[in-house]
Structure formats: C-alpha cells, structure tokens
C-alpha positions as CSV (number, residue, x, y, z in Angstrom):
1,X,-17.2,5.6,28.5
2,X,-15.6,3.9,25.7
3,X,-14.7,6.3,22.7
4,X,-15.8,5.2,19.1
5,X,-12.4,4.3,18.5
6,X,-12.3,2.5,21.1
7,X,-15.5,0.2,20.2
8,X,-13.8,-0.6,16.8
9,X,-10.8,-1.3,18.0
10,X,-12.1,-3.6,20.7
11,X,-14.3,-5.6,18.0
12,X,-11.0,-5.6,16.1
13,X,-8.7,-7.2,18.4
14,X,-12.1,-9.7,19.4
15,X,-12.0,-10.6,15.3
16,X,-8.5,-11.2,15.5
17,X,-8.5,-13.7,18.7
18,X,-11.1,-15.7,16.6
19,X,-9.6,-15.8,13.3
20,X,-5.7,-16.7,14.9
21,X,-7.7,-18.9,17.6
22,X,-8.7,-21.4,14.5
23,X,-5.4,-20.6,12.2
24,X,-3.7,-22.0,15.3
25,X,-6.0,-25.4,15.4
26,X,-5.5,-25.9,12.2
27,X,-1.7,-25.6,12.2
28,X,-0.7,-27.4,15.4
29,X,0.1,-24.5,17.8
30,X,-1.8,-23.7,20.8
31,X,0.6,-20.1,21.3
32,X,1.4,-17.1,19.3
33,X,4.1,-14.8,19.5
34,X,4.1,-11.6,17.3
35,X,7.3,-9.9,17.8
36,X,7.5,-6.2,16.5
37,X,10.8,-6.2,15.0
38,X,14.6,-5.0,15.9
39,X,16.4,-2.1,14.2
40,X,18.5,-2.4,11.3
41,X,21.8,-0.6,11.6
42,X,24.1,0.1,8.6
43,X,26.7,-2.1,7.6
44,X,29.9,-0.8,9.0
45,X,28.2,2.7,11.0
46,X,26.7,3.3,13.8
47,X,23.0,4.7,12.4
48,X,20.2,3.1,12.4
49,X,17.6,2.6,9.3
50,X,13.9,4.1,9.8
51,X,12.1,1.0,11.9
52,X,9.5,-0.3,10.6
53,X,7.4,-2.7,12.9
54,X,6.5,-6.3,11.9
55,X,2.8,-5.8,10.2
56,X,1.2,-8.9,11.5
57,X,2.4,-7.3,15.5
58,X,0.5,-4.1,13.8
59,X,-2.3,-5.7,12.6
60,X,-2.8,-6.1,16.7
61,X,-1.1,-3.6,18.0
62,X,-0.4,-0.1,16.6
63,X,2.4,0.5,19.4
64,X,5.9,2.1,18.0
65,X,9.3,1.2,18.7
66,X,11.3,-2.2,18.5
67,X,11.6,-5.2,20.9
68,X,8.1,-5.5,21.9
69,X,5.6,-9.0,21.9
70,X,2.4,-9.5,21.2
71,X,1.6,-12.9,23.0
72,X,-2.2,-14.8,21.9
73,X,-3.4,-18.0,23.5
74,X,-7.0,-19.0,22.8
75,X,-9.1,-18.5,25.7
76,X,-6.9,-16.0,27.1
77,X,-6.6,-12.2,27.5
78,X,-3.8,-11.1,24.9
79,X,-0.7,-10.1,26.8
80,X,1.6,-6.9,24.9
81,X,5.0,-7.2,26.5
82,X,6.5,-4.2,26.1
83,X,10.4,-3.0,25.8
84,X,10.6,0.3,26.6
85,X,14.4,1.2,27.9
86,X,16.3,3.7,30.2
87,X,18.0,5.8,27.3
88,X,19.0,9.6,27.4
89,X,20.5,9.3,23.9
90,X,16.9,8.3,22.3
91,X,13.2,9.0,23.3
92,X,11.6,5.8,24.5
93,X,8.7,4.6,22.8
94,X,5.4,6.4,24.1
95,X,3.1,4.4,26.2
96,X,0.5,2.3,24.5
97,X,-2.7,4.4,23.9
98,X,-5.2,3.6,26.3
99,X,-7.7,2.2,23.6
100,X,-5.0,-0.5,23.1
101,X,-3.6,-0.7,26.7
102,X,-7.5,-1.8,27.6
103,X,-7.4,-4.9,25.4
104,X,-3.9,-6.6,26.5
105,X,-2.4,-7.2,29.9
106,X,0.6,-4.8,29.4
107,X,4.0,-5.6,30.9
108,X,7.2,-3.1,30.4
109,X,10.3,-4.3,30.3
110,X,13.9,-2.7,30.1
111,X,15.8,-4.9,28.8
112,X,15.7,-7.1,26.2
113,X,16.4,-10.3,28.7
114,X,13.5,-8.8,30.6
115,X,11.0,-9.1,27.5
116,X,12.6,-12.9,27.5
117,X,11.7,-13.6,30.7
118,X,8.4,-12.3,30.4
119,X,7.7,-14.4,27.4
120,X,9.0,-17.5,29.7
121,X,8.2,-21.1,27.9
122,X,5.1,-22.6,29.9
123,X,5.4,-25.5,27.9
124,X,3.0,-24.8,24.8
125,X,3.3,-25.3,21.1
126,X,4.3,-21.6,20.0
127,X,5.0,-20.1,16.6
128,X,6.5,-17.1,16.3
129,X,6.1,-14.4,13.8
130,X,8.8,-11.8,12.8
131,X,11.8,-10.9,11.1
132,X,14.8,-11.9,13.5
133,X,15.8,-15.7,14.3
134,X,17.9,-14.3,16.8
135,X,14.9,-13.5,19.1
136,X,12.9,-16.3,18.5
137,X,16.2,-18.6,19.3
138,X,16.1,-16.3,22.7
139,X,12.7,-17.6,23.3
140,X,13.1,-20.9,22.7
141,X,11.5,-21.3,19.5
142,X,12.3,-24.0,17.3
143,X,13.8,-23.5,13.8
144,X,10.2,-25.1,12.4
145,X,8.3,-22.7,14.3
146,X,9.5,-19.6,13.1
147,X,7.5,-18.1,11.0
148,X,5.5,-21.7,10.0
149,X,4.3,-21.0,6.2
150,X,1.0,-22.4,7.0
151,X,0.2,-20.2,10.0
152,X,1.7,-17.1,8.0
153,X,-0.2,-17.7,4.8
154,X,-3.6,-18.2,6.8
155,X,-2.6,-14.7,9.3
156,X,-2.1,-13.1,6.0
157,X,-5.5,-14.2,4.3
158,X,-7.5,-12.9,7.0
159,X,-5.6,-9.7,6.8
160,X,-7.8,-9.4,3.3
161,X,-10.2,-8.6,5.3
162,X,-10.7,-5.3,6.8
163,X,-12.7,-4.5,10.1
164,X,-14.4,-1.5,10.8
165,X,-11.2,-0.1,12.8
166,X,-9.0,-0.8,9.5
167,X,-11.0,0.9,7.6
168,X,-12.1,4.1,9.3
169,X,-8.0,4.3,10.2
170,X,-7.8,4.2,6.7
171,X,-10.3,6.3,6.2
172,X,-8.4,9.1,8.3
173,X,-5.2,8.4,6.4
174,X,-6.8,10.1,3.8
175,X,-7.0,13.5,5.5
176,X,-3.4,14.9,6.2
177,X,-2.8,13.4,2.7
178,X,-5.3,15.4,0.7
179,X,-3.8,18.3,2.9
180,X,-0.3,17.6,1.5
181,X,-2.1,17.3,-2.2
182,X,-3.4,20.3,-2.6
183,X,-0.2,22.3,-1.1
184,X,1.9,20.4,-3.4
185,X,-0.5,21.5,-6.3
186,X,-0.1,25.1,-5.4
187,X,3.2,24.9,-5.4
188,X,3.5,23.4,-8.9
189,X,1.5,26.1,-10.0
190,X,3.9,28.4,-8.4
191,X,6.7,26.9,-10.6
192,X,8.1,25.2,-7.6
193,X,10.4,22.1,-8.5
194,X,9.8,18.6,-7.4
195,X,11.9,18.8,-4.1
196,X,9.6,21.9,-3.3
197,X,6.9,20.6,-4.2
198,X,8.0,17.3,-2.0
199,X,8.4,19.4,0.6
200,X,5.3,21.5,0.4
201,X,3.3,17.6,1.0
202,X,5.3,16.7,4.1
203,X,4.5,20.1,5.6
204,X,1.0,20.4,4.9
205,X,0.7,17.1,5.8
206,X,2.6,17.3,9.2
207,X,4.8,14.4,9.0
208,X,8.4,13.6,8.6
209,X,9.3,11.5,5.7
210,X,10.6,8.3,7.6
211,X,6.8,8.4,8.8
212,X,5.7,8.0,5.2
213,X,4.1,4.5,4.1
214,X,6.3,4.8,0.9
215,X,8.6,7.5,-0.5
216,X,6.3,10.2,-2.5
217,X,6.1,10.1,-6.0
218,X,6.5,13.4,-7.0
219,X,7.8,13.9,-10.9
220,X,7.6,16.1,-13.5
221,X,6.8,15.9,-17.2
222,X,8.8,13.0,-18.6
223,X,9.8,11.6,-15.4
224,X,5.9,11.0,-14.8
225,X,5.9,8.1,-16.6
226,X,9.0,6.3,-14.3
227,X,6.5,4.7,-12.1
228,X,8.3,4.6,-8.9
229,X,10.2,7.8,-9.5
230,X,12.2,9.4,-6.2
231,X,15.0,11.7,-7.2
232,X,12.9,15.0,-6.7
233,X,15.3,17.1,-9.1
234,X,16.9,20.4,-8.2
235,X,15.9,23.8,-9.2
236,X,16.5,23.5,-13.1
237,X,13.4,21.2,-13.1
238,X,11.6,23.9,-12.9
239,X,8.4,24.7,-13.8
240,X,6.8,21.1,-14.9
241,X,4.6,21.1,-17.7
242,X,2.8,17.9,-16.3
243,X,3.6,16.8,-12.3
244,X,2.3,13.7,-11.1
245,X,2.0,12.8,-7.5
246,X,2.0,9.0,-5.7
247,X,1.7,9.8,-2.1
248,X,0.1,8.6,0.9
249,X,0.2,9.6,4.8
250,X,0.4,6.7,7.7
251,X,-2.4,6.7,10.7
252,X,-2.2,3.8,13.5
253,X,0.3,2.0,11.0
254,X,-2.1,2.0,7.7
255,X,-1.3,4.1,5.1
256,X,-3.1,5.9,2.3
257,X,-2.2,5.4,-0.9
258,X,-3.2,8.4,-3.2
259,X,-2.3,9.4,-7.6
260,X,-3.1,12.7,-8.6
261,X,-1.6,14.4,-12.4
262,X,-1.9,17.8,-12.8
263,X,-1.4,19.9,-16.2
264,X,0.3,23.2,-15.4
265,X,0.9,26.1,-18.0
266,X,2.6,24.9,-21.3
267,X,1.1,21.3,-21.6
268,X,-0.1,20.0,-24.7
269,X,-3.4,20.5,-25.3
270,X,-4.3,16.4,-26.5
271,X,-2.5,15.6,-23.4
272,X,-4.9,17.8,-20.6
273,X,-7.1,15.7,-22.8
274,X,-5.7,12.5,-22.1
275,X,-5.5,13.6,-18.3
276,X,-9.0,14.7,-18.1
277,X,-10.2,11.4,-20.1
278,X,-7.5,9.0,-17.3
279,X,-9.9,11.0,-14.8
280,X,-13.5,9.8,-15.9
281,X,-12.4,6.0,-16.6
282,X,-10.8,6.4,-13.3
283,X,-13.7,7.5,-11.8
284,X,-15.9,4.8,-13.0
285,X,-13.4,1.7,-12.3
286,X,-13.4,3.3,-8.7
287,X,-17.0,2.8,-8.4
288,X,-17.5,-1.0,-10.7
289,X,-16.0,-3.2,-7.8
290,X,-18.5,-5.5,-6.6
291,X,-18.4,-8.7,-4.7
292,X,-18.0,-11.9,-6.7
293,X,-16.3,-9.6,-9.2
294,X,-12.9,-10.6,-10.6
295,X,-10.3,-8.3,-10.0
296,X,-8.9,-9.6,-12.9
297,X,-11.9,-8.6,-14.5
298,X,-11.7,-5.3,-13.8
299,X,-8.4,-4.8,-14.9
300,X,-9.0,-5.7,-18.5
301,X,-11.9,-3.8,-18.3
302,X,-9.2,-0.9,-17.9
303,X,-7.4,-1.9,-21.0
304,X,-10.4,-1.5,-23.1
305,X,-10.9,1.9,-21.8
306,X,-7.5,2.9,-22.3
307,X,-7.6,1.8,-25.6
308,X,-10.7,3.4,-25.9
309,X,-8.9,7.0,-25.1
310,X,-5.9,6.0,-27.1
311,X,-8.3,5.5,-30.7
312,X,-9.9,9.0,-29.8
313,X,-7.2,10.7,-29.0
314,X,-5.4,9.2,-32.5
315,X,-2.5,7.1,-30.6
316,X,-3.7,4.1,-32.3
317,X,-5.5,4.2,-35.1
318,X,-7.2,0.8,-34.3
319,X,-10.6,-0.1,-31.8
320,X,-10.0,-0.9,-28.2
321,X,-10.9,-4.3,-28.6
322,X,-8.5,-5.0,-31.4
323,X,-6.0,-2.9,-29.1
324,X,-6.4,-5.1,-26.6
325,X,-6.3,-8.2,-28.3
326,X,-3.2,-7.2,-29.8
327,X,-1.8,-6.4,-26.6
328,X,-1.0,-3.0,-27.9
329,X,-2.0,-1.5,-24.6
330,X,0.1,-2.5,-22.6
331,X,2.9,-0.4,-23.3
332,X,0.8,2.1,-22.3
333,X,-0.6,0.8,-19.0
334,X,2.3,-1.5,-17.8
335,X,1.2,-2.3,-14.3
336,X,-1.8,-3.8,-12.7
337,X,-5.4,-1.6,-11.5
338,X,-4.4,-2.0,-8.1
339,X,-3.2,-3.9,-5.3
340,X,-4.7,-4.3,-1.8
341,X,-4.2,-1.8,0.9
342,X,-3.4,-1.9,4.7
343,X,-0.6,-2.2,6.7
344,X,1.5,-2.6,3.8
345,X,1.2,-0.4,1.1
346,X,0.7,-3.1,-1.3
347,X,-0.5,-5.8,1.2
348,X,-0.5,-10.1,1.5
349,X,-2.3,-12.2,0.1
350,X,-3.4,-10.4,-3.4
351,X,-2.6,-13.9,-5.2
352,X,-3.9,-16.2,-3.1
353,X,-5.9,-18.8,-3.7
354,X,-7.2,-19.6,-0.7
355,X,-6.1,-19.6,2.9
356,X,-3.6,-22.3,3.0
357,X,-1.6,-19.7,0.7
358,X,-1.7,-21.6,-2.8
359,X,-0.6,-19.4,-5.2
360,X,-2.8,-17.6,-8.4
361,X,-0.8,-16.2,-10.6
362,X,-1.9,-13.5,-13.1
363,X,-2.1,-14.3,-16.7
364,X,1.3,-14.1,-18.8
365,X,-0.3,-10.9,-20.7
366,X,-0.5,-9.1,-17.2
367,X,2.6,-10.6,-15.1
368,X,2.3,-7.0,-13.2
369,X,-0.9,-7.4,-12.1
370,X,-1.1,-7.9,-8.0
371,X,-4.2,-9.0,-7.0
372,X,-5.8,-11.7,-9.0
373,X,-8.4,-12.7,-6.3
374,X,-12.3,-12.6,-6.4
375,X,-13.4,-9.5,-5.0
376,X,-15.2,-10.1,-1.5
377,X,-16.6,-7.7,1.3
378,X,-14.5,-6.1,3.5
379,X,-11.4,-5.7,0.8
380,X,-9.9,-2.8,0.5
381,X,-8.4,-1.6,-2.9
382,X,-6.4,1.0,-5.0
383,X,-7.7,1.5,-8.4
384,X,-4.9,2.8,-10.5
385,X,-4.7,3.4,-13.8
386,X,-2.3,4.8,-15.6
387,X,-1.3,5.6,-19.3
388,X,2.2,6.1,-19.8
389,X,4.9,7.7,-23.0
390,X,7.8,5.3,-22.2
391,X,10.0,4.7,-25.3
392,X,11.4,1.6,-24.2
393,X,8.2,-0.1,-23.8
394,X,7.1,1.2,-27.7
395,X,10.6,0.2,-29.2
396,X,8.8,-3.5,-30.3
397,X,6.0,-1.8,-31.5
398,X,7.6,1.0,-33.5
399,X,9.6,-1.8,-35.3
400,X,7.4,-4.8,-34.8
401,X,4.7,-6.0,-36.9
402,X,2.2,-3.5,-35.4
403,X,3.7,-0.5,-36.4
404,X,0.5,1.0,-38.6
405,X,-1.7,0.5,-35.8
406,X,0.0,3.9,-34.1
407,X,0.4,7.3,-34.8
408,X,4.2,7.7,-33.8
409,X,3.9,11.4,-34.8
410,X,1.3,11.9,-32.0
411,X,3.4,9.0,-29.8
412,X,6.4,11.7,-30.3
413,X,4.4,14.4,-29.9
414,X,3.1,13.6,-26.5
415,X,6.2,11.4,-25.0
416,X,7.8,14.5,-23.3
417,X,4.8,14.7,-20.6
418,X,5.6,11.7,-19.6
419,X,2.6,9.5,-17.9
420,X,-1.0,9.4,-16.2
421,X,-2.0,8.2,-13.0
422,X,-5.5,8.8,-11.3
423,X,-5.3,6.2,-7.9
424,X,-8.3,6.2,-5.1
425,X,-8.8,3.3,-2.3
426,X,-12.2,1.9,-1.9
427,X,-13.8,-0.6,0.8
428,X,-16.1,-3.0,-1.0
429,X,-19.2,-3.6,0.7
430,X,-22.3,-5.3,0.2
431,X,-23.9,-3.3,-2.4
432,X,-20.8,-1.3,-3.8
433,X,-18.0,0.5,-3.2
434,X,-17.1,3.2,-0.5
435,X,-14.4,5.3,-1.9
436,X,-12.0,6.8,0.9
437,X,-10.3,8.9,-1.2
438,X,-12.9,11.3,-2.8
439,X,-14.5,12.7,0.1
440,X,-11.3,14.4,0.7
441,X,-9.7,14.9,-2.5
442,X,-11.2,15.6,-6.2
C-alpha cells in the first residue's frame, strides 16, 4: 500500500511530466536532461563547498549527492540515473527513497563515464538543465541547448505553482524550525549571545548548518536592523535588549522560511510597542492574499500600515497616507512583503510576466520588492514586514526637505534596538490563505 506521501509525490512527478511534456513542444526538444550538479572545490585547496543540487533536478527528485540525471521523454517512464561511487574517504549518497525510486527507472552508476553512458544520445533533440557545461559537453549537448532560456523560463513558471507534495513538504519544514525558535528564545532570555543562541536553533532543530536553506539570521539589538546579518557576535554581546531571528529548516529540498523579534529585559517600552503593533499588521497581511490580488498590492498596503504605527507611535508626525506618498516609509521598511518560497528560498519566476519569462519589474519606489505577479492558487508566499532604525537610510530625511515630518528625538531614541521583522509562509487557495507557519509557531 502506497503511503500518503507516496500519493502526493506520485501526482507530483504525474504534474511535472505534463507541464515539461508541453514546455518541451513548445521549445523544439523532444528530451530533457536535469543534471543535479557537481561540487565546487576551493580555489587552490583541496575542500569542497556545501553542495547544493540543481533545483529544477529537485523539483523531481529530492535525491542528495552530485553527478546524478534526471532524464524526461514524453510518453515515457522518467529514468533517474544515479552516481553513486566506491569511496572509503566519503559516505556515498543514500539510496533513493522508495516513494521516489517507484516513479523512475533507477540506474547506479560508479563513475562518472558510467552516468555518460547511461545517458547515451538516441538521436533526440535534448536540452539540458544545470550548472556545468562540462557535463553537458560530455553528453553531447550542444552549446544552444544548454540551459535554452525559453525552456528554463517556462520550467521556472510552472515552479509558481505548488502541488500538494510541495506544500505539505513545506508544511513539515515548519516543524524542526519552530523547535529551533522557541530554544533559541529561551536562550535569549537566558542572556545567551547570538552564537548561543545560533546554536541552541541548530540543536533543537537537529540539523547541521550546511543543511540549512540559508544562513540564520540571528542578531541583536542594533544589528536587527542589518537585514541579512550573520556574524553571530562573541560573548560581549551579551544579553540583547531586542534579538531577531530569520531562520528556516530544509525537508525533501524545500525550506522554511520563518521571522520572529523578541523584546528581552531592558527594551524600550515604545519599542515592545512597535513589536507588538509589527505583530498584528503582520498577522493580517498573512491572512489578505487572495487570488487575482496584486502582490504589489499588498505590499503598499504594508506601507500604509507601517506608517500607520509610525504616526501612533510619534516617528512621524504626519498620516500614513501622506507618509506614503512622500515615500517616507521606506526608510523604514526597505525591502519587499515577500518573495515566493520553495526550492529556493527566495524562488523563480516572482517577476515574470508570463511563461515565456518577460520580465515585470517592480515600480522605481519599490526596486526591492521580489514578486510583482498577480497572486494565483497554488502560490506559496512569505509575508514579511519589517520596520527598521537604520541611520543611513534616514540621513536624506534628517537633512532633506522632510525633516518636520519626524520626530528624530524618538528616531534617536529608538535606533539602538535596531529593526522588526514578523515573516510566515502561506499557500493561497481558493477561498484564502493557509498559513504554514502559525500552526507551529505564534
């Protein structure tokens, strides 16, 4: 008997033969190769970097390790051709789960040349997809074939939308997270420092950090508002008034993607305001998302209730919709609402157009913003907010012709806690949202 998984992965893999059956028709190719990536060693060393498969192989197959081939022709069972060598210095890659293993015809080879032969040429039109030129040179793939920008940019469209495996994979993702959350809370509240703290997430959340989908986020007080902060500072950091945490846990090759900010003992009153306030408007751009929706929409809808928060908490001294207007929000909130979420933590195709990959740009105001699309079943979001204290951002306003519209003695007051950031991921179906994130984590 099949297991759920199973099911979903099977009507998975049954989506993705028909959505690459007709992006191959409508490019010229009648084969596919996804190749799942070689290792990257260090310039002059012998180490190699954390590998990282090829998403569109992953988006099939969620099998570790380099070297290996996904191979799709319409009409036929997908083969997974497999390098998986004799090595006593390294563990070979495990054996592809069963649930996978029942949907390919699964072929091991040990070498390299053996993966090659495999492959063989049989005469078809066949793209490949991947990051080496080396390998697809191996296979005989032509220079025009590699990676075609038509075939990639429709692969990546239907990667927009998310089947029932993606999401409940997703969905999981959010477990071990939350787990790694709420120890790095504790410790905070212990007056651990950011490494601890760091630390306290990967063991709660039983993973090493090369397994993470990005490097945790895990700062203190003013270093809360450098939005992709890493350096996780030594024990004089110690105890945080303010610690935000951007962190997320991998499952099958999708990651989480999780913001919590948490006041500890010596904050600033008006700023466990501002956190507390970050958390309601959070709460209700989590659930707003509906299809047909603008994403741009959405994210100005943000600004207004940012600038909403600012005017009550006496940051500016003007109404949200002047604030807005003005653009004097976006000091503040410097980065988009959100991006999509999958394989890659910020995944394809959030400024596309449509499925031959023309581009949408966001609007100059908003040149962060990642996903610009209309919002359609089956997506899959963050919805992030923030609300930053960055100086350099409020240098032009300080000086500019703006100035009056702030209260810099509150601006000073607050800048040493640094920044906000509430971020959940949400599947949009028919009638709403489905938020992943709060059933595990407040």
């Amino acid at each position: 008997m099949k297991s759920a998984l199973a099911d979903l992965y099977h009507a998975h893999v049954v989506e993705r033969c028909r959505t690459t059956e007709l992006a191959l028709a409508e490019t010229g190719f009648d084969r596919l190769l996804l190749h799942s990536g070689t290792p990257h060693t260090y310039f002059a060393d012998d180490q190699d970097a954390p590998f990282h498969p090829t998403p569109h192989f992953t988006h099939w197959a969620p099998v570790e390790g380099p070297g290996h081939v996904v191979e799709f022709r319409p009409g036929k069972k997908p083969r997974l051709l497999r390098f998986v060598p004799r090595d006593f210095w390294y563990e070979p890659p495990h054996p592809a789960p069963a649930f996978v293993a029942a949907e390919f015809d699964v072929e091991d080879s040990a070498t390299p040349e053996g993966v090659s032969a495999a492959v063989g040429a049989n005469g078809a039109r066949t793209a490949f997809v991947g990051g080496s030129v080396d390998v697809a040179a191996a296979f005989g793939i032509p220079a025009e074939a590699i990676n075609p920008k038509g075939l990639v940019a429709r692969l990546d469209w239907e990667r927009s939308y998310k089947s029932e495996y993606e999401v409940e994979t997703l969905a999981e993702a959010t477990g071990p997270a939350a787990r790694g959350f709420r120890a790095a809370e504790a410790a905070f509240r212990d007056g651990a420092t950011e490494m601890e703290a760091h630390h306290a997430y990967l063991a709660a959340a039983a993973v090493m950090e090369e397994q993470l989908p990005y490097p945790t986020i895990i700062g203190f007080d003013e270093r809360s508002a450098t939005l992709h902060y890493h350096g996780k500072r030594g024990t004089w950091a110690a105890p945080g008034r303010v610690m935000l945490v951007d962190a997320g846990v991998a499952v099958r090759g999708y990651g989480s993607d999780i913001t919590r900010t948490y006041a500890g003992d010596g904050c600033d009153p008006l700023f466990v305001n501002l956190i507390t306030g970050m958390e309601t408007l959070q709460k209700e751009l989590a659930a707003a998302p509906r299809p047909g929706m603008k994403y741009l929409d959405l994210h100005v809808r943000a600004h207004h209730l940012i600038g909403d928060l600012l005017q009550r908490a006496g940051v500016l001294k003007v109404p949200a919709g002047v604030a807005v207007e003005k653009g004097l929000t976006r000091p503040f909130f410097p980065h988009g609402l959100g991006h999509f979420l999958g394989i890659q933590v910020h995944d394809v195709a959030g400024r596309f157009a449509d499925r031959e990959g023309t581009l949408a740009p966001p609007p100059s105001e908003y040149p962060s913003l990642r996903t610009t699309r209309t919002i359609e079943e089956r997506m899959v979001f963050t919805i992030e907010p923030g609300l930053y204290f960055i100086p350099m951002l409020l240098e032009e306003h300080r000086n500019g012709p703006n100035r009056d519209d702030f209260d810099w003695a509150v601006v000073d007051r607050l800048t040493p806690f640094g920044g906000i950031r509430v971020e959940d991921d949400v599947v949009v179906e028919a009638g709403g949202v489905r938020n992943l994130t709060r059933p595990e984590l407040p």
